[in-house]
MIVEXGU-214056 format. One record per residue: residue in three letters; x, y, z of N, C-alpha, C in turn. Coordinates in steps of 0.2 Angstrom, whole numbers, padded with zeros to 4 digits, always signed. Layout:
BEGIN
alaXYZXYZXYZ/...
***
This chain:
BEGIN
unk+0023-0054-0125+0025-0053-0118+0022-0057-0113/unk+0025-0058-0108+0023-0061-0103+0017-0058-0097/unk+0011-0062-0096+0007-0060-0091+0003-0064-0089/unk+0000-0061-0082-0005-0065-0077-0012-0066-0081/unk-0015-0071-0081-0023-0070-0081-0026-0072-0080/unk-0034-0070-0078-0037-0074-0075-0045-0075-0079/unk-0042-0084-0081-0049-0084-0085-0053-0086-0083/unk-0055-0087-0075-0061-0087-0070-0060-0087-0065/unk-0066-0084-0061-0066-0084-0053-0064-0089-0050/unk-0059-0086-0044-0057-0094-0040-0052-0090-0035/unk-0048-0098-0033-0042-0097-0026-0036-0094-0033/unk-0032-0094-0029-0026-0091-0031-0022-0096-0038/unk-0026-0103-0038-0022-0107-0043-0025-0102-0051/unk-0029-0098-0050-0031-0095-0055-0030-0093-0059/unk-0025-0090-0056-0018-0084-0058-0012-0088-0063/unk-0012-0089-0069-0010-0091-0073-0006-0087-0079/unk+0002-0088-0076+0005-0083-0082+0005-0088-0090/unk+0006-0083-0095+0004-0081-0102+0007-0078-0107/unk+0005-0081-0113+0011-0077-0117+0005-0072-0118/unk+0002-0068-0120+0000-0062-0122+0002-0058-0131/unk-0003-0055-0132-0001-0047-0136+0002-0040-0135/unk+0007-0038-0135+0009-0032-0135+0003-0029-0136/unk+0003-0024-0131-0005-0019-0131-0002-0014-0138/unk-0007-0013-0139-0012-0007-0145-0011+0001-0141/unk-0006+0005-0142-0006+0012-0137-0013+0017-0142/unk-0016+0018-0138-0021+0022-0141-0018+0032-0138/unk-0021+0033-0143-0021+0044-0143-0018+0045-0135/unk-0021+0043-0131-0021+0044-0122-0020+0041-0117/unk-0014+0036-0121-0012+0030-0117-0005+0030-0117/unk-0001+0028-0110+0005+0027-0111+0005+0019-0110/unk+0011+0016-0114+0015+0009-0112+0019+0008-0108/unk+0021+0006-0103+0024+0005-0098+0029-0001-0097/unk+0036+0001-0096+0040-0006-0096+0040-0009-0089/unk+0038-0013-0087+0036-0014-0080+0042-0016-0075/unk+0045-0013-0069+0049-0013-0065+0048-0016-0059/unk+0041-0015-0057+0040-0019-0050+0032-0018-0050/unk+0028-0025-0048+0021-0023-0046+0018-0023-0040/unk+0015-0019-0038+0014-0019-0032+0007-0025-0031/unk+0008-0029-0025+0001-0032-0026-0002-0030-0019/unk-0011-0030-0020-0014-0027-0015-0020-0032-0012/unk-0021-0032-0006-0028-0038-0005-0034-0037-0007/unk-0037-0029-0011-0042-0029-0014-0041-0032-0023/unk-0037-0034-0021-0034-0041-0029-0036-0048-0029/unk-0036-0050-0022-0037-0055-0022-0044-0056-0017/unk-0046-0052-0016-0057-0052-0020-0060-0052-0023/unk-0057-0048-0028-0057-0044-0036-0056-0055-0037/unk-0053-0055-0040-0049-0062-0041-0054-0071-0039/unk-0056-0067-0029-0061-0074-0031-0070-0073-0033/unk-0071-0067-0037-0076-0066-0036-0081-0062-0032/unk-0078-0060-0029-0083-0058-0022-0083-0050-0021/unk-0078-0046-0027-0080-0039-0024-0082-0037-0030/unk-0091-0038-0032-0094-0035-0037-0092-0034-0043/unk-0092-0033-0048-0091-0031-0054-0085-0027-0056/unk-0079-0026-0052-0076-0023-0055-0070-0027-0061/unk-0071-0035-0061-0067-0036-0069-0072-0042-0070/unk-0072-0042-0075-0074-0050-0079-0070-0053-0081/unk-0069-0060-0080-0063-0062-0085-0064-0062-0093/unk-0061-0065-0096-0051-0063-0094-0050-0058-0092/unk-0047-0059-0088-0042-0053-0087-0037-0051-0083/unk-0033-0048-0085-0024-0049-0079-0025-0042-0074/unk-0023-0044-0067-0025-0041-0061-0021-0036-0061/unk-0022-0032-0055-0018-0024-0054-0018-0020-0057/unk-0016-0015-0052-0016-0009-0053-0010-0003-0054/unk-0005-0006-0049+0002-0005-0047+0006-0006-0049/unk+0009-0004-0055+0016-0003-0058+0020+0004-0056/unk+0030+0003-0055+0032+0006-0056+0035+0005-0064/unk+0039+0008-0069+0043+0008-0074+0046+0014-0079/unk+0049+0010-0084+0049+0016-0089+0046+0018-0095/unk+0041+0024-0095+0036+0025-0102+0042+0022-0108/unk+0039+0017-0112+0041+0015-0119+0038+0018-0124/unk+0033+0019-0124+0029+0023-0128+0022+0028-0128/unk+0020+0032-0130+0016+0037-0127+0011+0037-0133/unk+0003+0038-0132+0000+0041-0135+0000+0047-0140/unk-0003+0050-0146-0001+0053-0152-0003+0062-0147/unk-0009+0061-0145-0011+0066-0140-0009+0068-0133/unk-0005+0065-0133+0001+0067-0125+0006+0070-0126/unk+0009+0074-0122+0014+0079-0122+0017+0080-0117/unk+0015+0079-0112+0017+0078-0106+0022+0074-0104/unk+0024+0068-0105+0027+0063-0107+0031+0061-0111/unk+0039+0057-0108+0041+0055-0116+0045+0048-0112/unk+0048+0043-0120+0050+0040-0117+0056+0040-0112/unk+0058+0034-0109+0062+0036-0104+0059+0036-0098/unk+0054+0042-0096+0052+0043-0091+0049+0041-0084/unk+0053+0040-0077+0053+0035-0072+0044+0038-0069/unk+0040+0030-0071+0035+0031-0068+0030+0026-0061/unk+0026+0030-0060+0021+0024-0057+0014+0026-0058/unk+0011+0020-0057+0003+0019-0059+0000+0019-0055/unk-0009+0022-0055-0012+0018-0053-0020+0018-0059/unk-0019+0012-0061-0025+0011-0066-0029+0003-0067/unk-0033+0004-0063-0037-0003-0063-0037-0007-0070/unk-0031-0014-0068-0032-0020-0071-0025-0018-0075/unk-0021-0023-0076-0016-0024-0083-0010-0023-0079/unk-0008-0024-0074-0004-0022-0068+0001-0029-0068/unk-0001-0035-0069+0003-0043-0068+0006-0043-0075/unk+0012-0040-0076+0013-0042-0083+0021-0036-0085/unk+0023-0038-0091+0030-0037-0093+0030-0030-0095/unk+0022-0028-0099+0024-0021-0101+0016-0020-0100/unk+0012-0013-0097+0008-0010-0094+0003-0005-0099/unk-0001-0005-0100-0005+0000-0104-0010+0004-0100/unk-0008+0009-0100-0011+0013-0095-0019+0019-0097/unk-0020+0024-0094-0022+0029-0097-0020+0033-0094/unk-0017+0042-0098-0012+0046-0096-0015+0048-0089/unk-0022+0048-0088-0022+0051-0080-0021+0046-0075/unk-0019+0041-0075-0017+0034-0070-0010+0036-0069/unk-0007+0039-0074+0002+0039-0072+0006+0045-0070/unk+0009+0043-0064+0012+0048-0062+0020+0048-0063/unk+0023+0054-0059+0031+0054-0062+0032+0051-0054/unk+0037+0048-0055+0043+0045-0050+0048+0048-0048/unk+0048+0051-0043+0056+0055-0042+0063+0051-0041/unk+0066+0053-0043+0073+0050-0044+0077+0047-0038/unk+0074+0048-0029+0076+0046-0025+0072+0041-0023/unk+0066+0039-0028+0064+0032-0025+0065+0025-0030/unk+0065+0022-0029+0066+0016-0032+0058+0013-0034/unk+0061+0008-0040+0054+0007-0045+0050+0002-0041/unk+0053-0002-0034+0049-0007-0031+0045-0001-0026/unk+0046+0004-0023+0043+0009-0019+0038+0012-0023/unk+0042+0012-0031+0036+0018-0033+0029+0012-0034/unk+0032+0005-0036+0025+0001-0036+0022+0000-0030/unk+0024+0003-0024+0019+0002-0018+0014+0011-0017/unk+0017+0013-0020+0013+0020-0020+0005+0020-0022/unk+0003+0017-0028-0003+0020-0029-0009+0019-0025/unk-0010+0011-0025-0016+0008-0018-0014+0011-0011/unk-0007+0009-0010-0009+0008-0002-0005+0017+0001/unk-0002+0019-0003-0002+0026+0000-0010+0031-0002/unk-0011+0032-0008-0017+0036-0010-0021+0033-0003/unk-0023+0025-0002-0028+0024+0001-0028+0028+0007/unk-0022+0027+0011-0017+0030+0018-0020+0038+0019/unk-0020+0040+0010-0020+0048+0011-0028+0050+0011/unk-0032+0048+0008-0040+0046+0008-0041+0045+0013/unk-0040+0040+0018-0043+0037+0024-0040+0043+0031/unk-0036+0047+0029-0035+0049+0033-0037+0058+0034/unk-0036+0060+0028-0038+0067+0024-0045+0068+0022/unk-0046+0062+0019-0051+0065+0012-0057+0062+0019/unk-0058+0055+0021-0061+0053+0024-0064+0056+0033/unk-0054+0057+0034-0055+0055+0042-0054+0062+0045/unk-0053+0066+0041-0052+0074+0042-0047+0074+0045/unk-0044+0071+0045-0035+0072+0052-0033+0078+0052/unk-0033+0079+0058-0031+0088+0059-0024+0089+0065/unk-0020+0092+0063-0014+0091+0067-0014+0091+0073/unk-0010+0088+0076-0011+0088+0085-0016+0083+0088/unk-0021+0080+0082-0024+0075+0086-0023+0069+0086/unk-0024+0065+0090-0020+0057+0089-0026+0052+0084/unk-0022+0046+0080-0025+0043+0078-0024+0035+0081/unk-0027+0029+0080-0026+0024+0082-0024+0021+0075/unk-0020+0016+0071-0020+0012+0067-0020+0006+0068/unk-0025+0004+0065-0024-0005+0066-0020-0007+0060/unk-0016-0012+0062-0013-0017+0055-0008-0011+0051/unk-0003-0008+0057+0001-0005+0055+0006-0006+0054/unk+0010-0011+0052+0014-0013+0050+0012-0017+0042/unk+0008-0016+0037+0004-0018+0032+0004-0012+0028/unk+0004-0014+0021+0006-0009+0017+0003-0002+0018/unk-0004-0001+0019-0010+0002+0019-0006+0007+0028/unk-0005+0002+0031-0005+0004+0039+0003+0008+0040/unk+0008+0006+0037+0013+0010+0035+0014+0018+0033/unk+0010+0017+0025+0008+0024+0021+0005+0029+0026/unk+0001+0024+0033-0002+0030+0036+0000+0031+0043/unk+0003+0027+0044+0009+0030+0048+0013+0034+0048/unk+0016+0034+0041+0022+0039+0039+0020+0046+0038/unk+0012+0046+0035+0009+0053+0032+0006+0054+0040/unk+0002+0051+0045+0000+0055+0051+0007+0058+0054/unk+0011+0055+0054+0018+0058+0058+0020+0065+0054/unk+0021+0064+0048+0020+0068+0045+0018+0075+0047/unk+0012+0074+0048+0006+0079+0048+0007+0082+0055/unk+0009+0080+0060+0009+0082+0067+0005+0079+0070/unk+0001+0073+0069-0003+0071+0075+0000+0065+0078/unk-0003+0064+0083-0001+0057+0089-0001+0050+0086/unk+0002+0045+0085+0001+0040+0080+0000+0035+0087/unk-0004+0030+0085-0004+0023+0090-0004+0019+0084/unk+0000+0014+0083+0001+0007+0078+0000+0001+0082/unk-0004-0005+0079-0004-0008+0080-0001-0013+0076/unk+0000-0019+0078+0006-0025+0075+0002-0032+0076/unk+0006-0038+0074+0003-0043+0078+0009-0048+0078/unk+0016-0045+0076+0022-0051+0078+0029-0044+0080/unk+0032-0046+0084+0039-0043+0086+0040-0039+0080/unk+0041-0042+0074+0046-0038+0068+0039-0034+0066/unk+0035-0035+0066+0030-0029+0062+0029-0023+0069/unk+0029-0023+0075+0028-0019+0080+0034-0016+0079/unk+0042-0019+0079+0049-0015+0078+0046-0009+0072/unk+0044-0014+0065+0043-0009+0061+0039-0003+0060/unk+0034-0005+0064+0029+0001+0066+0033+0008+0071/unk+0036+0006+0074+0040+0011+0078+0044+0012+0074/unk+0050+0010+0069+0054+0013+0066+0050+0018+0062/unk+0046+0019+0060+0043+0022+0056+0037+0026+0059/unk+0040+0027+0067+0037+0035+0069+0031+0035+0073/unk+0027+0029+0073+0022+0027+0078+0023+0028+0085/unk+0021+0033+0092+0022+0035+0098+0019+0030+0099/unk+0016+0027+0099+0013+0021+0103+0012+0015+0101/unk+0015+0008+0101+0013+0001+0096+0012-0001+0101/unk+0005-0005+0100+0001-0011+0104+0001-0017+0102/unk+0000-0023+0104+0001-0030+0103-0008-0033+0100/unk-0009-0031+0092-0015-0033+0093-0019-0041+0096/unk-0014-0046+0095-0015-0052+0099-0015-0053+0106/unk-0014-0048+0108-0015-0048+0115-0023-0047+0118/unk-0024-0050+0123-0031-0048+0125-0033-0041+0129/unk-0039-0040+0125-0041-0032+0128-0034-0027+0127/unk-0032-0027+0123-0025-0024+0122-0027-0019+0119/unk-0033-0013+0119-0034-0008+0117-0036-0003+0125/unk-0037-0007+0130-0037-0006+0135-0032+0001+0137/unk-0027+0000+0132-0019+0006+0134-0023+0010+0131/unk-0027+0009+0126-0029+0017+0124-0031+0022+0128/unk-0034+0019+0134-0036+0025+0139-0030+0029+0142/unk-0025+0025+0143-0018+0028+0148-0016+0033+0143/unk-0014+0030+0137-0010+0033+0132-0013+0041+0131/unk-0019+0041+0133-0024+0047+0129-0026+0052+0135/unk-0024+0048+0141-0027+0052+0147-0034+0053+0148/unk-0036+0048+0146-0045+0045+0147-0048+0048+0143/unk-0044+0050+0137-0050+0055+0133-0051+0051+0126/unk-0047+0047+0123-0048+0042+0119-0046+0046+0113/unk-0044+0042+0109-0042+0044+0100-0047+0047+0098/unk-0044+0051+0093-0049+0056+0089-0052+0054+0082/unk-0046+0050+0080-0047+0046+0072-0044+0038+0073/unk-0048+0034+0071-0045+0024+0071-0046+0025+0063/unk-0040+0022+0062-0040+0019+0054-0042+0011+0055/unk-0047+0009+0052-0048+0002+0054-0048-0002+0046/unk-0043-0006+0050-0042-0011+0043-0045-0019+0043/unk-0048-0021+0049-0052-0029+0049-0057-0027+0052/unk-0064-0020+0050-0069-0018+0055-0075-0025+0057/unk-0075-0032+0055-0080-0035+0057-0077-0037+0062/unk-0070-0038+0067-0066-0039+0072-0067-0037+0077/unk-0066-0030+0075-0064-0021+0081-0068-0017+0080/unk-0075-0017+0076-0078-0009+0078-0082-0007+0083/unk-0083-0014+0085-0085-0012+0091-0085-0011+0098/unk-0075-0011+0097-0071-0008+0103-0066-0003+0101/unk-0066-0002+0095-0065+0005+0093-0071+0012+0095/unk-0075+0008+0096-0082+0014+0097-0081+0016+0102/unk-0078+0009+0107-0076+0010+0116-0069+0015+0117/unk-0068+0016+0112-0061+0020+0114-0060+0026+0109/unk-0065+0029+0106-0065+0033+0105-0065+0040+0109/unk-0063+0044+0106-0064+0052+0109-0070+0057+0108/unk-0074+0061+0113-0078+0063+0109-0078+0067+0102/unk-0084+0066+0098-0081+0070+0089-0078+0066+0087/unk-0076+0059+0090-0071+0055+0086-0074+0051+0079/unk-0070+0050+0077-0070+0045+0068-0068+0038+0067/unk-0070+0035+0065-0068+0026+0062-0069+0026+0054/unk-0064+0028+0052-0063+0026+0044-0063+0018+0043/unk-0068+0016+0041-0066+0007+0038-0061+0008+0031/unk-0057+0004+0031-0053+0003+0025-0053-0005+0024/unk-0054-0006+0028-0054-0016+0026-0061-0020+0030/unk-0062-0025+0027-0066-0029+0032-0069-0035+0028/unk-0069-0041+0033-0071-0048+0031-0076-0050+0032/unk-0083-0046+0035-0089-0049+0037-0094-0045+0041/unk-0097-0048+0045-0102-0045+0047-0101-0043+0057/unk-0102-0038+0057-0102-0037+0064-0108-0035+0068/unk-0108-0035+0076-0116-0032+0078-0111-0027+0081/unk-0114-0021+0083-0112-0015+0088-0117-0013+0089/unk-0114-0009+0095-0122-0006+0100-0120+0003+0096/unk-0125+0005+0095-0125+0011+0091-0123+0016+0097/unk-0126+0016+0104-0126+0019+0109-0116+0022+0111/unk-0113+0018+0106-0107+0021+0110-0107+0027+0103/unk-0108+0027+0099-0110+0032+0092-0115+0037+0096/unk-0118+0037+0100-0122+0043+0101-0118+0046+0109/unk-0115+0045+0114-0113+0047+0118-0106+0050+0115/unk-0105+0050+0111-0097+0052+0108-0100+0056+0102/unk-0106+0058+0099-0107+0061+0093-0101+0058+0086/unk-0100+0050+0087-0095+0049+0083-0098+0048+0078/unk-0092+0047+0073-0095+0046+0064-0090+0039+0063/unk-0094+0035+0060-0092+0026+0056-0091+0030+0048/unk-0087+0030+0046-0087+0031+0038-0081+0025+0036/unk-0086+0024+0031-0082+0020+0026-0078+0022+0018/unk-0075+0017+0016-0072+0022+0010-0069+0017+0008/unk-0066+0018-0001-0064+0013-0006-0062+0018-0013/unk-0055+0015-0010-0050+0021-0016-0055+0022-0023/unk-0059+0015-0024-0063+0017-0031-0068+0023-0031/unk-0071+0024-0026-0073+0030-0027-0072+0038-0023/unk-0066+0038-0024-0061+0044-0026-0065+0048-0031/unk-0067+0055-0030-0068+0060-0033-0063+0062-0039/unk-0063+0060-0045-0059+0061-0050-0053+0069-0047/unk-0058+0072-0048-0052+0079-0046-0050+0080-0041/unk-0050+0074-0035-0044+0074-0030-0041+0071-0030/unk-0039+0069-0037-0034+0062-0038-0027+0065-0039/unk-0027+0071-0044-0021+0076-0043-0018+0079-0038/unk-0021+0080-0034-0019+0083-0026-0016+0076-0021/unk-0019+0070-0019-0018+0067-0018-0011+0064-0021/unk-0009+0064-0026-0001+0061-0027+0004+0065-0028/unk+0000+0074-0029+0005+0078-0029+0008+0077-0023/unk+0005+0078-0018+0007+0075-0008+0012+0071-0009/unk+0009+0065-0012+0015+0060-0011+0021+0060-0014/unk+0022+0064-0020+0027+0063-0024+0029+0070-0019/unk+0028+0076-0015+0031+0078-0011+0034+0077-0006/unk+0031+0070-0006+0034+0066+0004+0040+0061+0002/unk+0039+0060-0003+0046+0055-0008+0051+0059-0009/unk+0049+0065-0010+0055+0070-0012+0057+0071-0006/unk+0054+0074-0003+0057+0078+0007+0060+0072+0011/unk+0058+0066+0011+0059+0059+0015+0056+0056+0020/unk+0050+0060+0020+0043+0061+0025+0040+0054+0022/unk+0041+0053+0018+0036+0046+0015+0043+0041+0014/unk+0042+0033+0013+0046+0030+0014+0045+0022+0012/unk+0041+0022+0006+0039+0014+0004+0042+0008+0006/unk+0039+0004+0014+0046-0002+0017+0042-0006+0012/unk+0046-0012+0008+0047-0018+0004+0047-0025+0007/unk+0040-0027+0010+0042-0034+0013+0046-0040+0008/unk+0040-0044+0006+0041-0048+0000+0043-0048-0006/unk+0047-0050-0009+0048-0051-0016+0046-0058-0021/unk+0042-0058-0023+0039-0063-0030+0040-0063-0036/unk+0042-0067-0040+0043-0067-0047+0037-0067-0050/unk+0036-0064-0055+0028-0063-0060+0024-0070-0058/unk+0028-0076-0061+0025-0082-0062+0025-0084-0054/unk+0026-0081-0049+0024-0083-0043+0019-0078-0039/unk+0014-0078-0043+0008-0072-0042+0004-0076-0036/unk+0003-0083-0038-0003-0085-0035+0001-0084-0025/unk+0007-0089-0027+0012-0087-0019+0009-0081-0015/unk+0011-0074-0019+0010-0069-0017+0002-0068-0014/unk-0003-0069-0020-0010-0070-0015-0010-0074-0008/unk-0008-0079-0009-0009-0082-0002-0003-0077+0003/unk+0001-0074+0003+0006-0070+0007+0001-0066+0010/unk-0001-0060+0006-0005-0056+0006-0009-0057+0011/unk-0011-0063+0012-0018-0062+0016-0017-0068+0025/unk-0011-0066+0025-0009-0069+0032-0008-0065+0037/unk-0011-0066+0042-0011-0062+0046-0003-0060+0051/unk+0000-0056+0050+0006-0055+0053+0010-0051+0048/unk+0007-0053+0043+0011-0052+0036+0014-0041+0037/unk+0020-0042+0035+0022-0033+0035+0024-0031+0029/unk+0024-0024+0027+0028-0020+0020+0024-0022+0015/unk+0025-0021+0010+0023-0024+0004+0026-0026+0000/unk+0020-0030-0004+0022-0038-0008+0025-0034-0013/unk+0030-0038-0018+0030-0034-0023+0030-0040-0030/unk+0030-0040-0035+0029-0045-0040+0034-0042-0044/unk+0040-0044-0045+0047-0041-0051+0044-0049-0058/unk+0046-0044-0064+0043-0048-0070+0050-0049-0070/
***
């Protein structure tokens, strides 16, 4: 079979499709015919290097497949072939057919498609973490999203709206702002505009947001602090560097900076987190938008997409 690899840290020419071995299904694995892969920007960190140890080469990136189990583990019962799934199991994701392990795979409902179900596991879990597990979102309070039109920024769009609370999305071209509104966001700002968090004060009635999802915090945290509400929260979910802030807006606002990284998800709230979502798939509350489409062998393409600023929906890699 056909897959991506990477036999060293680097830019994106790295990324080199391959013939490969048909995987070995061990007792507690499933094999997966791969339908659609989601690509995510903690892949292409992973990728040059720079985000700690989570792979050594070789080795083929992702997490994110949707498809059909081909074959099942001797110890599984849960599972047969046939059955419409999606992933999320670090590494082995760039490739024709997926070897999983039974708790990384979930069921797909019949009303979403296998490019939606491979946008599910990174960037909605993440969405659901950053906002629940993390951000304690509680109904009726508003949240701010930055980089709402991005995979990450979508999923949490759709799930705050959801939930009952006040959404403010942020964008930074015409089509990603339209998209952010389509999908439910009461307020979309222009983050290329200057001092354009400024409307938070109007929007909130000078009382300021209760939850920002922040997705480039060396940019924005330290005017996200300015526009906070008291009790307020800053979930970091992304960032490219170092910033300075005055802690001072942290102590007149009793607010909380928390960070967070799907990897370290508490194993036993991994099941409750996708029951959610395979329920928001089913009722029509959740809604995976599909920007890009790449072909397996155009991975590296895809990396550099991913990481442009304007960029909307999510990537997807079809083998």
């Amino acid at each position: 079979m056909k897959a991506i690899r990477v036999e060293k840290f680097g830019g994106p020419e790295v990324l080199q499709l391959v013939e490969v071995e048909k995987p070995i299904v061990g007792p507690h694995q499933v094999l997966i015919e791969v339908r659609a892969i989601g690509v995510n920007p903690v892949e292409t960190y992973i990728r040059s290097g720079n985000y700690g140890n989570m792979m050594t080469p070789p080795y083929t990136p992702g997490s994110d497949v949707a498809g059909e189990v081909i074959e099942v583990g001797a110890e599984i019962t849960d599972l047969k072939i046939g059955d419409r799934v999606y992933t999320w199991n670090p590494g082995g994701a760039y490739a024709e057919q997926m070897l999983c392990e039974r708790k990384g795979v979930f069921a797909l409902p019949d009303n979403a498609s296998f490019e939606q179900g491979a946008a599910l596991g990174v960037p909605y879990a993440t969405a659901h973490r950053a906002l629940f597990g993390r951000g304690g979102a509680r109904a009726g309070e508003s949240v701010l999203i930055h980089g709402a039109s991005g995979g990450v920024g979508i999923a949490c769009v759709q799930l705050a709206r959801a939930f009952g609370l006040t959404v403010i999305g942020t964008a930074g071209t015409e089509e990603g702002r339209r998209l952010v509104s389509e999908q439910g966001a009461h307020q979309i700002l222009d983050h290329t505009a200057d001092n354009y968090l400024m409307a938070v004060s109007e929007i909130t009635g000078g009382r300021g947001v209760d939850l920002i999802i922040e997705m480039l915090a060396n940019v924005n945290l330290q005017s996200d602090l300015e526009v906070l509400a008291q009790y307020g929260r800053v979930v970091i979910v992304g960032n490219r560097g170092e910033i300075t802030i005055n802690p001072r807006e942290t102590m007149k606002r009793d607010a909380d900076i928390r960070g967070m990284t799907l990897f370290n998800v508490p194993p036993h709230e991994v099941p409750g987190i996708h029951a959610a979502l395979r329920a928001g798939l089913e009722n029509g509350s959740l809604n995976p938008i599909i920007g890009r489409r790449f072909s397996l062998g155009e991975a590296a393409l895809a990396h550099e997409e991913i990481m442009k600023s304007g960029s909307w929906g999510k990537i997807i890699l079809v083998p």
